[in-house]
C-alpha positions in Angstrom: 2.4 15.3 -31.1 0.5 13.1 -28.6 1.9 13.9 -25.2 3.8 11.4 -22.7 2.0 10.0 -19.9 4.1 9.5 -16.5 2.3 7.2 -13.8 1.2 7.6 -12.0 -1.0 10.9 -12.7 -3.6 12.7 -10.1 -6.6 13.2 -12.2 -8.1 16.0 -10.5 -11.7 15.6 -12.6 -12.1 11.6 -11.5 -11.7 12.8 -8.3 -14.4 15.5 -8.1 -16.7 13.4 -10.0 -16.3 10.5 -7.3 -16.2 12.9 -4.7 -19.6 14.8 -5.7 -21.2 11.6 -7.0 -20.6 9.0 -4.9 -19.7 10.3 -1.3 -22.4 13.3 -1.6 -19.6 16.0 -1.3 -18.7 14.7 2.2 -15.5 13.3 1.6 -11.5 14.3 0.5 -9.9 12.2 -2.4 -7.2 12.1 -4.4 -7.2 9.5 -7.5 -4.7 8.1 -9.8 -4.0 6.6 -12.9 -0.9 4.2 -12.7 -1.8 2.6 -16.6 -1.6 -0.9 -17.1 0.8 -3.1 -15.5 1.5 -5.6 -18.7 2.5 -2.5 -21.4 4.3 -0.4 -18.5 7.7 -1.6 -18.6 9.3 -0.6 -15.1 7.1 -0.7 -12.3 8.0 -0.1 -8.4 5.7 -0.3 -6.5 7.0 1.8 -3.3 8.1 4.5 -5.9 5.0 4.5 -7.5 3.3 5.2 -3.6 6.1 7.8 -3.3 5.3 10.6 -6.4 1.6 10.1 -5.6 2.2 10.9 -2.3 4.4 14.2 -3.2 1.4 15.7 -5.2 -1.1 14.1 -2.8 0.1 15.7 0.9 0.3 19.5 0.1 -3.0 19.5 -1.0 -3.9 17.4 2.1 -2.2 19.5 4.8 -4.0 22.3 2.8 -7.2 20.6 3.1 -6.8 20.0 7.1 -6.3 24.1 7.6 -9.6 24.3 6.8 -11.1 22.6 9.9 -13.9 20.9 7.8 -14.6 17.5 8.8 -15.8 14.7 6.6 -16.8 11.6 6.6 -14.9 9.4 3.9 -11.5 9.9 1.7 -9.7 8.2 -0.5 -6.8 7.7 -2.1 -6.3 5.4 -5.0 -4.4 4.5 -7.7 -5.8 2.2 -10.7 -4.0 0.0 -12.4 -5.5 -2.6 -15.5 -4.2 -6.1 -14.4 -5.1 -8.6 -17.1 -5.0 -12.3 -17.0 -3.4 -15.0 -18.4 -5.5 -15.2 -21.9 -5.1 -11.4 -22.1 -1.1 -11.3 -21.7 -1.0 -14.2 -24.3 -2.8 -12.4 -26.8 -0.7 -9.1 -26.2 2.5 -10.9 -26.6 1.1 -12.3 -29.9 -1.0 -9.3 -31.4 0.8 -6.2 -29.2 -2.6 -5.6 -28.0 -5.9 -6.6 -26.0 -9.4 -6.1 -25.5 -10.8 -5.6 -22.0 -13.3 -4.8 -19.2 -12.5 -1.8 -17.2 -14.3 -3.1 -14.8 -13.0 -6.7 -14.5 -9.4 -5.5 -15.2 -9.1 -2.6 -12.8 -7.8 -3.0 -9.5 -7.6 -0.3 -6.9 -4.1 0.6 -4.7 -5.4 2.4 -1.7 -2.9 3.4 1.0 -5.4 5.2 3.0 -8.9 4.4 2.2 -12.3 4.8 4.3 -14.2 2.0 4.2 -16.6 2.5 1.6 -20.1 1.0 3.6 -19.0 2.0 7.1 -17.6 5.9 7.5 -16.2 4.2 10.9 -13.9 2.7 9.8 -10.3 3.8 8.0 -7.7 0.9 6.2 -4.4 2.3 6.4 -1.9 -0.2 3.9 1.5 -1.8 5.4 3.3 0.3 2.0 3.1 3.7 4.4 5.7 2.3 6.6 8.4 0.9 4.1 10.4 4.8 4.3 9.8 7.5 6.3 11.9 10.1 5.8 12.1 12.1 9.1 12.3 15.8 8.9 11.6 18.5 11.5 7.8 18.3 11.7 7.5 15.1 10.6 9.7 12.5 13.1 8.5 9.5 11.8 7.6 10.6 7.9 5.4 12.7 6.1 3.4 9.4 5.7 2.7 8.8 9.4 1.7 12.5 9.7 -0.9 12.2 6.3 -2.4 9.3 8.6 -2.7 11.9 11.6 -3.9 14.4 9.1 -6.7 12.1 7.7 -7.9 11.1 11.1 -8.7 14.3 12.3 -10.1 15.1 9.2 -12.8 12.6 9.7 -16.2 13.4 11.8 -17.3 9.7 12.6 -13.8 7.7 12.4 -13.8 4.9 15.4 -11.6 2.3 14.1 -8.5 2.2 12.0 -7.3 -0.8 10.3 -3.7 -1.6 9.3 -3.9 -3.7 6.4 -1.3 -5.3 3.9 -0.8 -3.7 1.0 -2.8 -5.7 -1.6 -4.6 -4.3 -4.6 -8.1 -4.5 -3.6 -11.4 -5.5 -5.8 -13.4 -2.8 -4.4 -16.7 -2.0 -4.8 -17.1 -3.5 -8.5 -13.5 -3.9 -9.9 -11.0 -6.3 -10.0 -10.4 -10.1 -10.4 -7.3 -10.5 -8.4 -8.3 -11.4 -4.6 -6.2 -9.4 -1.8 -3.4 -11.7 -0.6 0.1 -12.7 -1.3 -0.7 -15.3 -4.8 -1.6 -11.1 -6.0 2.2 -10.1 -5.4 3.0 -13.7 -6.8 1.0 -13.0 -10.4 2.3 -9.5 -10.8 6.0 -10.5 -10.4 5.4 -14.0 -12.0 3.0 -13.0 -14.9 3.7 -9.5 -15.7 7.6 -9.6 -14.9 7.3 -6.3 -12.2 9.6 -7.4 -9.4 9.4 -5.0 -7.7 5.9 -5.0 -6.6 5.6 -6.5 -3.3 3.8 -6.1 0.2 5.4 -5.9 3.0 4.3 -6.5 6.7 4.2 -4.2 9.0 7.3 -5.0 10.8 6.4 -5.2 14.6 8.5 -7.6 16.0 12.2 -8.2 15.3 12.1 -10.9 12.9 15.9 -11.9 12.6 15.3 -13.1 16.2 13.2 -16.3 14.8 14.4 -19.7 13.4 11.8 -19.0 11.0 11.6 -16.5 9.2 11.3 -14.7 6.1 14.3 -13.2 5.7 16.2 -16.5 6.5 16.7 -18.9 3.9 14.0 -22.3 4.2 12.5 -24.3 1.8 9.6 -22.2 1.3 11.4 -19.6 -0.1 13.7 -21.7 -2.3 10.0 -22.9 -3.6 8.6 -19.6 -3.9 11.8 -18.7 -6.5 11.4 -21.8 -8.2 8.1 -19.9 -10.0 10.6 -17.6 -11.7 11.9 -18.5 -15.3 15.6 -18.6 -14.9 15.6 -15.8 -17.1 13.9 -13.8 -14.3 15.1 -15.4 -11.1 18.4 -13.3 -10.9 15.9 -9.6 -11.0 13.9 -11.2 -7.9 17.2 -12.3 -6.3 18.9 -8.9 -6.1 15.8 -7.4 -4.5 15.0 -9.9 -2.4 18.8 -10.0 -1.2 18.6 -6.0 -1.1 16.0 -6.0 1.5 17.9 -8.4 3.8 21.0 -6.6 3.9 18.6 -3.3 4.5 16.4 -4.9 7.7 19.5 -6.6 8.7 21.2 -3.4 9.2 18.1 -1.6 10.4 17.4 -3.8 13.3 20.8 -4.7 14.3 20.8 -4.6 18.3 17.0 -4.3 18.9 14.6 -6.7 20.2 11.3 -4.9 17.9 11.0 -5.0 14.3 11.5 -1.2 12.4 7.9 0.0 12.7 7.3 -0.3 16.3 8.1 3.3 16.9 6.0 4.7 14.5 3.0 2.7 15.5 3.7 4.2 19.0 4.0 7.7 17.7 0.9 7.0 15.9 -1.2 6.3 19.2 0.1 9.1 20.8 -1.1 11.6 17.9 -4.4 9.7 17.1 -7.7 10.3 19.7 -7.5 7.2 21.7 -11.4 7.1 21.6 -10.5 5.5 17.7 -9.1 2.1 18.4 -6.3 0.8 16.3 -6.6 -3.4 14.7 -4.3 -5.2 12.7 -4.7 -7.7 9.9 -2.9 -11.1 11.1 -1.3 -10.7 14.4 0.8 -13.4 15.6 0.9 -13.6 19.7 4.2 -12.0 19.4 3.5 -9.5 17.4 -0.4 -9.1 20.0 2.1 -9.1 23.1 4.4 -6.5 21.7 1.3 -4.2 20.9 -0.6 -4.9 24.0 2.4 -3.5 25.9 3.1 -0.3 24.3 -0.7 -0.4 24.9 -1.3 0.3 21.0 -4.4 -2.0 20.9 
């Protein structure tokens, strides 16, 4: 009897091979196989972040007791993403052929930048729960991100990044921005893939903003089929009520705090950048003196 697969799985094997082969044994990774995205039928992305991350962090808190330093790590998950002529002929013939290397796309929460051992992209998806415990204030995932950079010999920079699939260094079709999240929940009906910002600034203070109602967002749910429209609705109207309730009676957005934790834990020689600051959002950083 052919065993059941539950993504996503840490495959140990990929990992050493990438590790040995292509970093030259100077690097920590952890990969994972999170199957394809049209035949799985219930995706979340943030849960999907979560189980990685239970099997991932023992093995990294392990890793740091060592005191060997490194100069790259990853972790990734892959997921096959096919396109439009590829989910037509599924729906038709219950299967497709494909490329793995046009069809995979890479999920890295904590990745070092594969040309420049600098460098460190942390994704936005780290800061959507934090569970605070006793040694960890502000989450187990802000102290993996502590963990990590001490764990690296030449870090100097790390960059806080949304978090998009990316194509990496010879995978992928799907470019890195928000018509990604669009085609996932559109095409492959997975509403609950999404990537959040991360949430600086206070954003119910705004006449704009995204979690007020406008006409962009009545435009971005008129890409739903009716059918759908009610799945995307009762998530989208989930996290409202959540961030609503989170940031009642507070000028900054939920994440603030943890950025400023961060700092505080991280060498200040590495320097901390953003992807897409507003001047709100640069004023608000500047003056808790995290950039």
């Amino acid at each position: 009897m052919k065993k059941k697969l539950y993504y996503p799985f840490y495959d140990e094997k990929i990992s050493k091979h990438l590790i040995k082969d292509t970093f030259n044994n100077d690097c920590i990774g952890f990969w994972f196989i999170g199957g394809d995205l049209l035949k799985r039928k219930y995706v979340f992305k943030h849960q999907e972040i979560g189980d990685s991350f239970k099997i991932l962090y023992p093995l990294l808190f392990k890793k740091s007791k060592l005191l060997k330093k490194v100069k790259f790590f990853f972790w990734a998950i892959r997921y096959y993403v096919p396109n439009i002529n590829q989910i037509k002929k599924y729906k038709k013939e219950k299967t497709y052929k494909h490329d793995w290397r046009i069809t995979s796309h890479l999920l890295e929460p904590i990745q070092s930048d594969y040309d420049n051992s600098k460098k460190l992209y942390v994704s936005s998806d780290l800061f959507i729960s934090n569970k605070k415990e006793n040694k960890a204030p502000h989450g187990k995932e802000m102290e993996a991100i502590i963990l990590v950079a001490n764990l690296l010999k030449d870090l100097r920079e790390i960059k806080f990044r949304m978090g998009f699939m990316q194509k990496s260094i010879e995978y992928g079709w799907l470019k890195p921005n928000n018509k990604q999240d669009e085609y996932i929940q559109n095409k492959l009906e997975k509403y609950g893939w999404f990537s959040p910002k991360i949430d600086i600034k206070n954003y119910l203070l705004e006449k704009k903003s995204i979690y007020k109602s406008t006409d962009k967002e009545n435009n971005y749910f008129s890409k739903f089929s009716k059918k759908n429209i009610t799945e995307v609705e009762k998530i989208d109207e989930m996290l409202r009520k959540n961030y609503a309730r989170e940031v009642k009676g507070k000028i900054y957005g939920t994440n603030l705090k943890d950025l400023v934790y961060l700092r505080k834990k991280i060498n200040p020689k590495i320097k901390f950048t953003f992807y897409k600051l507003d001047k709100v959002e640069n004023k608000i950083l500047k003056k808790y003196k995290i950039i």
